[in-house]
N, C-alpha and C positions, 0 to 999 in steps of 0.2 A: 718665900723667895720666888718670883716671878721664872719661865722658863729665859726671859728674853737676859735677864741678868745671869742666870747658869749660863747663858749660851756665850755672853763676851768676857764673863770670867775662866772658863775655859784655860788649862796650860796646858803646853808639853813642853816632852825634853827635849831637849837641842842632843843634837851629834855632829862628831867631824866627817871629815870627808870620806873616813875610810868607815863608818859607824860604830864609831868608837863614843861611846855616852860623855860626854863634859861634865855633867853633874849642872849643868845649865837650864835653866826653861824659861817660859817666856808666855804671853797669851797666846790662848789659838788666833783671837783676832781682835781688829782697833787698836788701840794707840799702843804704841813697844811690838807690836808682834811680826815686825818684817824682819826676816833674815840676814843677816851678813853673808858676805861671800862665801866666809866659810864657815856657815852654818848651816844644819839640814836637821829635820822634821822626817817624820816618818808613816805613813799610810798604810792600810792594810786594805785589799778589796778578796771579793771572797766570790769565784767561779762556782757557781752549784748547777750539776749536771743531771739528769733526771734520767732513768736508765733506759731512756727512748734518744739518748742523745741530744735531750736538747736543752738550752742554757735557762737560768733563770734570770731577766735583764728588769729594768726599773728604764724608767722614766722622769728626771729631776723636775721637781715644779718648776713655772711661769717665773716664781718670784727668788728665787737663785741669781744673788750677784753674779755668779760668773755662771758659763755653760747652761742656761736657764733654757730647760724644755727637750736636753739633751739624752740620747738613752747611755745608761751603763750599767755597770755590773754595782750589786752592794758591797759600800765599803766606805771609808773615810780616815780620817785622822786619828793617832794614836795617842790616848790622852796622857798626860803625865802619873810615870808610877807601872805603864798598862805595857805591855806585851801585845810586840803586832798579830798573834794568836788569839789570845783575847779581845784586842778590837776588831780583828774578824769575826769572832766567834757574836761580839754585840752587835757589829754594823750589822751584820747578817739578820739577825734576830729582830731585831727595830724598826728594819728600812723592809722587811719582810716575811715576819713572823715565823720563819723557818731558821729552826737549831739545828749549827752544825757541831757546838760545843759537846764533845766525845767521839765526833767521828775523825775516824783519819784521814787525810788530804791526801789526792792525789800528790801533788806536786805542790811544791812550793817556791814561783819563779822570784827573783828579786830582779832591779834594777834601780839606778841611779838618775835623777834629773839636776841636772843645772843648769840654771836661769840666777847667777848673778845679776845680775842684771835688774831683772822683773822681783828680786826677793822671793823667790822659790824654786829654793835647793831643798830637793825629797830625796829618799828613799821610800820605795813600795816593794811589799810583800805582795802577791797573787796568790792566793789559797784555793787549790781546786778542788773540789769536793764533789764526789759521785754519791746522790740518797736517793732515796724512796721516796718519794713527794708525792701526794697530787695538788692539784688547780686551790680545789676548797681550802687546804691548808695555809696558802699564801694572803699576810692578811698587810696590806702595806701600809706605813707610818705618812698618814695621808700630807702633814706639817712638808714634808721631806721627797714623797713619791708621788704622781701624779698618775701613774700607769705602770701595770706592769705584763710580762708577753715569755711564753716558753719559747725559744729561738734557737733554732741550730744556727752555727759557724757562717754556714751561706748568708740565711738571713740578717745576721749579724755586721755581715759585710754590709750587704746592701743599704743599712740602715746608717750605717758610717758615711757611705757616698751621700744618702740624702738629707736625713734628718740631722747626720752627727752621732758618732757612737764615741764616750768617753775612752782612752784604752784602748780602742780596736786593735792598733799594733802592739801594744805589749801584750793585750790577750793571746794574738796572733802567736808571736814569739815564745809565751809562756804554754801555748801548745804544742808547738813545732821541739822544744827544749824536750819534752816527751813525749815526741814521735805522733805527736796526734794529728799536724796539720803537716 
């Protein structure tokens, strides 16, 4: 089985408005997989702090439909069946060869998007997680990452003003929620 066909047979579960499970799914993407109004999807991204205070962020390749060359944190879609735990605990591991699967999270921010509209109604988990890393260990899922950079807060912003930083405000927020920013 080819990756390009795993990749568009892909599901997940749908949820309501209040993230309540329907028992619904659908493809992650191509034909059937846009959202009703009152449908929502769920995401998980995963904050790793290194005890020098600084973030670990990626870089989406060139060839990303959407946001292409954009920096953010790792994280993505929750597959069907998967706990936004567990696809943090993968997106992490994949998009950057660093496990945070057994550690505990700082914090855990959520919030809601709706985009009726656009057909992308989310929910996202934030997973922050404080480890012991170095530089060597970060080994990035080349298909998916293009770059990656240890960033404190400040430079983070900065990268939002120019390049584009995915998240920059719910990052924001999901610190400020724990007294961090």
């Amino acid at each position: 089985m080819s990756a390009e066909y795993e990749y568009t047979q892909e599901r997940i579960d749908i949820y309501d408005c209040d993230r309540r499970p329907t028992g619904r799914t659908k493809p992650r993407h191509g034909e059937g997989s846009r959202l009703a109004p009152d449908e929502y999807m769920l995401y998980a991204l995963t904050l790793i702090e290194n005890e020098a205070g600084e973030f670990l962020i990626t870089r989406r390749t060139m060839d990303k439909k959407w946001a292409a060359g954009a920096w953010e944190i790792p994280g993505g879609g929750v597959s069907q069946g998967e706990t936004s735990r567990k696809a943090a605990d993968r997106e992490a591991y994949e998009e950057t060869g660093i496990s945070v699967t057994g550690a505990e999270p700082v914090s855990v921010y959520t919030y809601r998007n709706d985009d009726a509209e656009g057909g992308d109604n989310y929910f996202c988990d934030i997973y922050h997680f404080r480890l012991d890393f170095t530089p060597e260990q970060v080994k990035v899922e080349e298909d998916e990452v293009s770059g990656w950079k240890l960033a404190t807060l400040t430079e983070m912003r900065r990268l939002a003003e120019s390049d584009g930083f995915l998240h920059y405000k719910r990052i924001c927020e999901a610190l400020k929620a724990e007294n961090k920013v």
